[in-house]
C-alpha distance (Angstrom), angle and dihedral (degrees) to the residues before:
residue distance angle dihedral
X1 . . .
X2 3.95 . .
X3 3.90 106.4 .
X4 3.52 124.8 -111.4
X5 4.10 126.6 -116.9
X6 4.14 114.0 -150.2
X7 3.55 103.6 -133.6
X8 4.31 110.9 -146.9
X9 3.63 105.3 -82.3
X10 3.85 118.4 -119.8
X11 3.67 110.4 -134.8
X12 3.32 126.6 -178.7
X13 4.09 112.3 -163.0
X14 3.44 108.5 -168.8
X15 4.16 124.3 133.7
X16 3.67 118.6 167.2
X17 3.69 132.7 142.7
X18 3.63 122.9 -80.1
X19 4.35 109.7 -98.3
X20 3.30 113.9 -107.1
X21 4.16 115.6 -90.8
X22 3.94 114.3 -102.2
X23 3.69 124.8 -128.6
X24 4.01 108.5 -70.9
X25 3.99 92.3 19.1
X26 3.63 123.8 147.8
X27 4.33 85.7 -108.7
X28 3.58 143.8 54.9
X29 3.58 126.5 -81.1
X30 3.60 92.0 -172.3
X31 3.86 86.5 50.1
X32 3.57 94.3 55.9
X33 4.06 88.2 48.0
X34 3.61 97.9 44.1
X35 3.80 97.9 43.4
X36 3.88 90.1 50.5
X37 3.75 85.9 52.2
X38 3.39 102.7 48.1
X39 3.62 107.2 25.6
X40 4.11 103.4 22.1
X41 3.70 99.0 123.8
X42 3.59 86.1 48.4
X43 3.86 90.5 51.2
X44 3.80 88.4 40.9
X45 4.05 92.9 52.4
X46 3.89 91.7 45.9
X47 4.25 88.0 57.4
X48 3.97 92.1 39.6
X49 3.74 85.5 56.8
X50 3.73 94.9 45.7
X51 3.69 91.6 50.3
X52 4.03 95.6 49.7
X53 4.13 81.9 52.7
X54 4.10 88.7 48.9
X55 3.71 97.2 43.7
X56 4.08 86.3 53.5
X57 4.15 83.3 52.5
X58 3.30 92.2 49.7
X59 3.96 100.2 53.1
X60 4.03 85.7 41.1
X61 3.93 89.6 73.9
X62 3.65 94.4 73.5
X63 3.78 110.3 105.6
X64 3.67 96.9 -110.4
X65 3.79 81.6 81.5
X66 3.34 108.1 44.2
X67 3.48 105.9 125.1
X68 4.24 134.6 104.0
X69 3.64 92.2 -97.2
X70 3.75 93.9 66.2
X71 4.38 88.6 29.7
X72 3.50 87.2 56.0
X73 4.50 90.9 45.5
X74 3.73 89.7 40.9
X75 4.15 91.1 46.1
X76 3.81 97.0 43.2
X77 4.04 94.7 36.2
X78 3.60 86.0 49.8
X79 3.91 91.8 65.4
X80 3.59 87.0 48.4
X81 3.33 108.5 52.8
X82 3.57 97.0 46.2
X83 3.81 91.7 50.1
X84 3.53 83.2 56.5
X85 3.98 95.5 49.6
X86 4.01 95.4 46.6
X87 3.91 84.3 46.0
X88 3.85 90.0 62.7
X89 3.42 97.1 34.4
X90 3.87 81.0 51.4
X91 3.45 87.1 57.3
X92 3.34 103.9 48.0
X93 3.74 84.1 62.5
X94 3.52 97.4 56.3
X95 3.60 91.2 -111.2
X96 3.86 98.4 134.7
X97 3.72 102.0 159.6
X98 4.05 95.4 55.3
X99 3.61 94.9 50.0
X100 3.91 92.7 51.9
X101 3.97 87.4 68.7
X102 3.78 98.6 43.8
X103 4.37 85.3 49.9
X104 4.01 81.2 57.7
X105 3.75 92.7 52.2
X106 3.52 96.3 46.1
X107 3.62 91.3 42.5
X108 4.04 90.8 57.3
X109 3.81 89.5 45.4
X110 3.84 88.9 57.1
X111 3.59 94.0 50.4
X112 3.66 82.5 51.6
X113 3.75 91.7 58.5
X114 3.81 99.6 47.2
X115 4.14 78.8 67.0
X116 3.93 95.9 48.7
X117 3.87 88.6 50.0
X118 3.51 92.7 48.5
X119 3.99 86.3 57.3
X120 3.98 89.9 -103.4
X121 4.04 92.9 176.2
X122 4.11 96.5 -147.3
X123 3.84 95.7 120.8
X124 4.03 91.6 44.8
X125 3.96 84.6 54.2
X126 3.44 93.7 41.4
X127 3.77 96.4 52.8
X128 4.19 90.9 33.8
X129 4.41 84.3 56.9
X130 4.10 93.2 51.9
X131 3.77 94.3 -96.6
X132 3.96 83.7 157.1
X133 3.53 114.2 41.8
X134 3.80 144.4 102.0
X135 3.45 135.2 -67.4
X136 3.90 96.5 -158.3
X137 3.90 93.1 -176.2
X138 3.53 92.5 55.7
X139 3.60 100.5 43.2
X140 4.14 84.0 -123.4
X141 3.33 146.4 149.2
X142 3.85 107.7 -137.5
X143 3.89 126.5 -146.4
X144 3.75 104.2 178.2
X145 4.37 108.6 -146.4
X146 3.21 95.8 -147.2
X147 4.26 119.2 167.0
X148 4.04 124.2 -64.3
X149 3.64 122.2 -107.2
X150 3.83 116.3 -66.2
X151 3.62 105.9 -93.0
X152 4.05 107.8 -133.5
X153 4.06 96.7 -151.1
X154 4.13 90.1 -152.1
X155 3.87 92.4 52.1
X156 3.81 98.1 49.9
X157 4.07 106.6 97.6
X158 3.56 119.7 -119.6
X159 3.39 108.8 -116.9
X160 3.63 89.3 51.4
X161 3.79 98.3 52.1
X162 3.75 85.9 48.7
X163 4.44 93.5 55.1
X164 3.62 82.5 46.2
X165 3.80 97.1 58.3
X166 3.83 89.6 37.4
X167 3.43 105.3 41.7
X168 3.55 89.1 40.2
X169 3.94 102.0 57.8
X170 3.94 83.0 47.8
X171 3.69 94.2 55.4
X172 3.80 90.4 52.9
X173 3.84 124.6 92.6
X174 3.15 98.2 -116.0
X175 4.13 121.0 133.7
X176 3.46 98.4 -118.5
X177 4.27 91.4 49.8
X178 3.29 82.6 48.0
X179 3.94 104.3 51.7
X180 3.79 87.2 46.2
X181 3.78 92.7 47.0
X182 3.84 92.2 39.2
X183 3.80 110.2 19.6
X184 3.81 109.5 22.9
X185 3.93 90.1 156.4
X186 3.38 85.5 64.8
X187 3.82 120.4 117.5
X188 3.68 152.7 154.5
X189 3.81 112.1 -32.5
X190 4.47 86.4 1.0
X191 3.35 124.9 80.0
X192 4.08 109.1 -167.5
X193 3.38 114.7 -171.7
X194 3.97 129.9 177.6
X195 3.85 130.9 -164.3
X196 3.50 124.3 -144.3
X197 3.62 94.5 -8.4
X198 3.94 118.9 179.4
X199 3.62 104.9 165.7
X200 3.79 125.5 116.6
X201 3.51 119.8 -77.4
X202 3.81 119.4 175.4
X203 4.27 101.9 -153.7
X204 3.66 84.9 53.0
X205 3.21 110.0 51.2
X206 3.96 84.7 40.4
X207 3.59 93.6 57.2
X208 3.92 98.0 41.8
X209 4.07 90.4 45.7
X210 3.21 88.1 46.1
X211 4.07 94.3 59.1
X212 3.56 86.1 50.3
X213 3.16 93.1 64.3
X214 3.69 102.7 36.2
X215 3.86 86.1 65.6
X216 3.53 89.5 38.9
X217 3.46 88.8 68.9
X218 3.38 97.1 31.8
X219 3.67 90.9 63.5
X220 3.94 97.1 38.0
X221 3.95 87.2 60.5
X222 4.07 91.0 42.9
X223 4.16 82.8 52.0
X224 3.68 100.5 42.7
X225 4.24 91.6 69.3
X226 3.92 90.6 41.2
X227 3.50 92.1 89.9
X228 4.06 84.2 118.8
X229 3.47 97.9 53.0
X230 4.61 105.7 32.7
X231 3.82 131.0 17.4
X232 3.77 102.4 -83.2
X233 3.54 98.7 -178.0
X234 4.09 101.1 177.4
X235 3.99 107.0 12.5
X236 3.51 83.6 -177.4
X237 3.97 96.2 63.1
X238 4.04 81.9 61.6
X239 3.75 90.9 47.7
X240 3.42 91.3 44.2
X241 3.83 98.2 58.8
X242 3.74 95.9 36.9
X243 3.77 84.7 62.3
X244 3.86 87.7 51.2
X245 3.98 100.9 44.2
X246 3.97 79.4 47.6
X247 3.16 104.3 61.6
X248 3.88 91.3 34.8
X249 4.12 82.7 55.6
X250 3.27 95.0 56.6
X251 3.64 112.0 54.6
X252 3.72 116.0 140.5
X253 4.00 93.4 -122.5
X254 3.72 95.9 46.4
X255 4.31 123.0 124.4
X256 4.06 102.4 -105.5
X257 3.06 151.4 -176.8
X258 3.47 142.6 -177.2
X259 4.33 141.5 131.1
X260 3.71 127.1 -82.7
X261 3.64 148.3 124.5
X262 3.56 120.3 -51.0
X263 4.04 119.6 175.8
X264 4.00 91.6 -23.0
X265 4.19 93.5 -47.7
X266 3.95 135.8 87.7
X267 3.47 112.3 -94.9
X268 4.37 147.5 162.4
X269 3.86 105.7 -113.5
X270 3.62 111.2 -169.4
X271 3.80 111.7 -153.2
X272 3.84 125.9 -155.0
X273 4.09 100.8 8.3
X274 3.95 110.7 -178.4
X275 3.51 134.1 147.4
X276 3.86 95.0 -147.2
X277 3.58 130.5 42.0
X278 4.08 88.7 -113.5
X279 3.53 96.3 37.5
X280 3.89 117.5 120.3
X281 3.69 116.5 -98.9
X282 3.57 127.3 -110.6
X283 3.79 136.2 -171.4
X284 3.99 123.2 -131.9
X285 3.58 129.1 -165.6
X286 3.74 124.1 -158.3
């Protein structure tokens, strides 16, 4: 099999906040206010995080580390972290139910990096079996699928299992996702549903934030003893702000969710749902 050069990765670092949305956009201005008012050191913590993760990119383009293990991080963390990004900028925008999908994503692609740092050797076998190559009769380029790293069950962390299983059963279109996505005033006897909705609502952006920075930290842990495998300048910078977006995650009146027993079966209780900040709590089960 012909071997395989790494070309210098192009990286491109930057995290900021999404711009507010002009009169007559597709989003919320109110959104935008009211989630930077309620939940900006949240939203602040989330981009902090992303730009520790980018600055670590950055510094891993240098030819010291120019091999497929750090490719294959840089390619597969890529997909993450934007995912996360467009989820909060998403967000921001009031656009709950789109970001929901894009947490899933990047939750999968994490997963997929807890393999590659544990020396998982699926792009080596990829690239060893021809998964780039031509395809001379078609006049093509080919990029072979092939199957995601294998997931070892005991090396996964936690917290990100648990926003995979959450985020997960929202992102499916399923009725009851869908109510709470789509209809959350909804209850027994009523069913409320919106379309297209962009206004603030409080539980939502909670909960969505909230997965942010669950992988956030999640990921800053994962990075802090990869000091083998990428240029981890300041492992304690990671530790640091996984210790902030912590304690920030787990603040008693905080939207949740997470999987326990409900009346003898396994279910998703949501704790705290509100639309507004002073609204009265409520509990859903799914």
């Amino acid at each position: 099999m012909p071997a395989f050069r790494v070309s210098p990765p192009r990286v491109f670092p930057e995290a900021e906040r999404s711009s507010r949305p002009p009169a007559g956009a597709a989003g919320s201005p109110d959104a935008h206010r009211q989630t930077s008012f309620v939940l900006g050191e949240t939203v602040e913590l989330v981009i902090e995080g992303l730009r520790l993760e980018s600055a670590i990119a950055n510094e891993a383009a240098g030819s010291r580390y120019r091999n497929v293990t750090v490719a294959s991080l840089l390619a597969t963390g890529s997909r993450a972290w934007l995912s996360r990004l467009q989820a909060l900028h998403a967000v921001e925008w009031g656009a709950y139910a789109p970001a929901v999908p894009l947490i899933a994503s990047a939750a999968e692609q994490e997963v997929a990096c807890v393999a590659l740092l544990r020396d998982d050797p699926a792009w080596r076998d990829w690239l060893d079996a021809g998964g780039l190559g031509d395809l001379h009769d078609e006049h093509a380029t080919e990029y072979a699928l092939a199957t995601p790293p294998a997931q070892d069950a005991d090396a996964i962390p936690d917290l990100l299992v648990g926003v995979r299983d959450c985020v997960g059963a929202l992102a499916a279109p399923s009725p009851g996702a869908s109510v709470l996505l789509a209809g959350g005033e909804s209850g027994a006897g009523r069913l409320a549903v919106t379309f297209g909705d962009r206004d603030f609502h409080v539980a939502l952006a909670e909960l969505t934030t909230g997965w942010l920075l669950a992988l956030g930290i999640a990921k800053a842990e994962l990075l802090a003893e990869a000091g083998d495998v990428l240029p981890i300048a300041d492992a304690d910078a990671l530790i640091r702000w996984a210790r902030s977006a912590r304690r920030e995650l787990e603040a008693p009146r905080r939207c949740r969710m997470e999987r326990r027993e409900v009346g003898g079966a396994e279910r998703y209780v949501v704790e705290n749902w509100r639309r507004a900040p002073s609204g009265a709590v409520r509990r859903i089960v799914l």
